[in-house]
N, C-alpha and C positions, 0 to 999 in steps of 0.2 A: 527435620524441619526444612533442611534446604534442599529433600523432594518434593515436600510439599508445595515450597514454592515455586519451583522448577514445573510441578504440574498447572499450579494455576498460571504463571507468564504462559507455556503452552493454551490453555485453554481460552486465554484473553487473545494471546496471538492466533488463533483460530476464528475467534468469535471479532475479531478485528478486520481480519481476513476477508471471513463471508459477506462483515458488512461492506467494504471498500468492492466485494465483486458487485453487490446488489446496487450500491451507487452507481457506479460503471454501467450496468445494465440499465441502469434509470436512466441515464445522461445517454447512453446509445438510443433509447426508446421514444424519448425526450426528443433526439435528432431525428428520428428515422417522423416523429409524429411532425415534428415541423417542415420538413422536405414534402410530405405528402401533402401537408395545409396548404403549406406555398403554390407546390403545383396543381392543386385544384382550384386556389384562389385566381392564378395566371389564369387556367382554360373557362372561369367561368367569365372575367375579363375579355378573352379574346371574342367568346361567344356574343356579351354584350355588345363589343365596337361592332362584331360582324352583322349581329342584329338590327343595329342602327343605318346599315347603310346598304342592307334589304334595298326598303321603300325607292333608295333611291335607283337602281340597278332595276328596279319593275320600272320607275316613271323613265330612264332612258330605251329599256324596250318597247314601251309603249312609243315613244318619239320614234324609235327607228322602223315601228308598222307605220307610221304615219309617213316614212321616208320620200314618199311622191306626192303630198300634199303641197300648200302653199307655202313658199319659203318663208312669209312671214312668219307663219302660224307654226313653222319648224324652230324659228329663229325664238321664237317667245318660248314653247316648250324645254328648248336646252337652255333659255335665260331663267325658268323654273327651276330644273332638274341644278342647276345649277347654285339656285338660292337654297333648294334642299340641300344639299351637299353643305353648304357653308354651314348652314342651318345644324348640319351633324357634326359638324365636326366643332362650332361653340358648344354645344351640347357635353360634347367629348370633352371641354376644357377648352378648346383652343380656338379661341374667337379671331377674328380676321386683324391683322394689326398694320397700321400704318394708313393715315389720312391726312389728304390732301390737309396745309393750314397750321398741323404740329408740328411742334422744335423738334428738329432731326436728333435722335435720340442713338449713339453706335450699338448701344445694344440691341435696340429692336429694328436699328433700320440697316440697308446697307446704300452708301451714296453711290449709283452709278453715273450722275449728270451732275451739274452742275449750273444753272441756270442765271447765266449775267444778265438777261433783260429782265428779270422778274419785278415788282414792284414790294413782292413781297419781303419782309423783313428777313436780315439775315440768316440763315441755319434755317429756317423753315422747308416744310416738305409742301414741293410746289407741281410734283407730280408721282404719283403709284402708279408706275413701270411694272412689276409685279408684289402683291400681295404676301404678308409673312402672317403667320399665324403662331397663335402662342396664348398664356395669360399669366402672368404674374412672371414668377420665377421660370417656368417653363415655356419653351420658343422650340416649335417645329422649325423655323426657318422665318429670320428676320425678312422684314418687305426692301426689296427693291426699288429706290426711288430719285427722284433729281431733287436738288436744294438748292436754293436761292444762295446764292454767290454774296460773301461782304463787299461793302464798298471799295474799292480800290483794288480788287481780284483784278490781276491781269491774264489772259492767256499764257500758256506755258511757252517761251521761244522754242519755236520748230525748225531746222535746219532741212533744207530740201535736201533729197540724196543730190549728191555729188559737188554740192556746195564746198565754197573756205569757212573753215571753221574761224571767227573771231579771238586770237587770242590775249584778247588785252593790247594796252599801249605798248610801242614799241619799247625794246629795252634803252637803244639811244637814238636821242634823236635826230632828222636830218639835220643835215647842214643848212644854216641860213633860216630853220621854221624862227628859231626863239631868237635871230637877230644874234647869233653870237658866232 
């Protein structure tokens, strides 16, 4: 009796075996199919954005045959080529972000000015320095912009080189200031 069961654990440990190899082989198979999904989904993606910005790479060769025409009529073409361009890349998700008039926002904006004469109310974006593009959660690159200054912003004190540094009241003081 205790071959018999000695052959059947055998036989369980074997048919145990085969199955944990054929899982293994599924979960290898499993990987090798997702690795491959993935990298066909990336190149059909890359294909798409490259697609998209064709049209515009025709309409600037098109501007640079017309390279000796009227500057006007050059200057408008690359303000086109230009609007396509923005045009591809909302498309793409990532619409142009940052307008003159909105609360300055640190996520999407970044301050490089700071604007004391403004009339406009405080924290507001009172000038697009450059443009940041993004939508939602996602941000190629916050806009560059000035902001209207709160009331009572004063300038930062600037020391000229080779200046005295102020450092506060003296520790004592002269003789005869305070009458004693």
């Amino acid at each position: 009796m205790a071959d018999d069961n000695a052959v059947a654990s055998a036989e369980d440990v074997a048919e145990l075996t085969e199955r944990w190899r054929r899982a293994a082989a599924d979960v290898e198979n499993t990987r090798k199919w997702a690795d491959r999904n993935s990298a066909r989904q990336r190149e059909e993606e890359r294909l798409t954005v490259t697609a998209a910005w064709l049209p515009v790479l025709d309409n600037l060769d098109l501007a640079l045959q017309h390279a000796g025409a009227d500057p006007a009529t050059i200057v408008q073409g690359v303000a086109g080529v230009r609007e396509q361009a923005v045009g591809v890349l909302a498309r793409l998700g990532f619409a142009p972000v940052g307008e003159v008039g909105e609360p300055f926002d640190p996520v999407r904006h970044e301050a490089a000015e700071v604007d004391r004469d403004s009339d406009a109310p405080p924290g507001t974006v009172v000038r697009v320095l450059r443009p940041g593009y993004g939508d939602g959660d996602r941000l190629l690159r916050p806009a560059v912009v000035a902001v209207s200054a709160p009331p009572g912003l004063e300038p930062a004190d600037r020391t000229e080189p080779g200046a005295a540094h102020d450092t506060g009241p003296d520790p004592q003081p002269e003789a005869g200031r305070d009458g004693g």
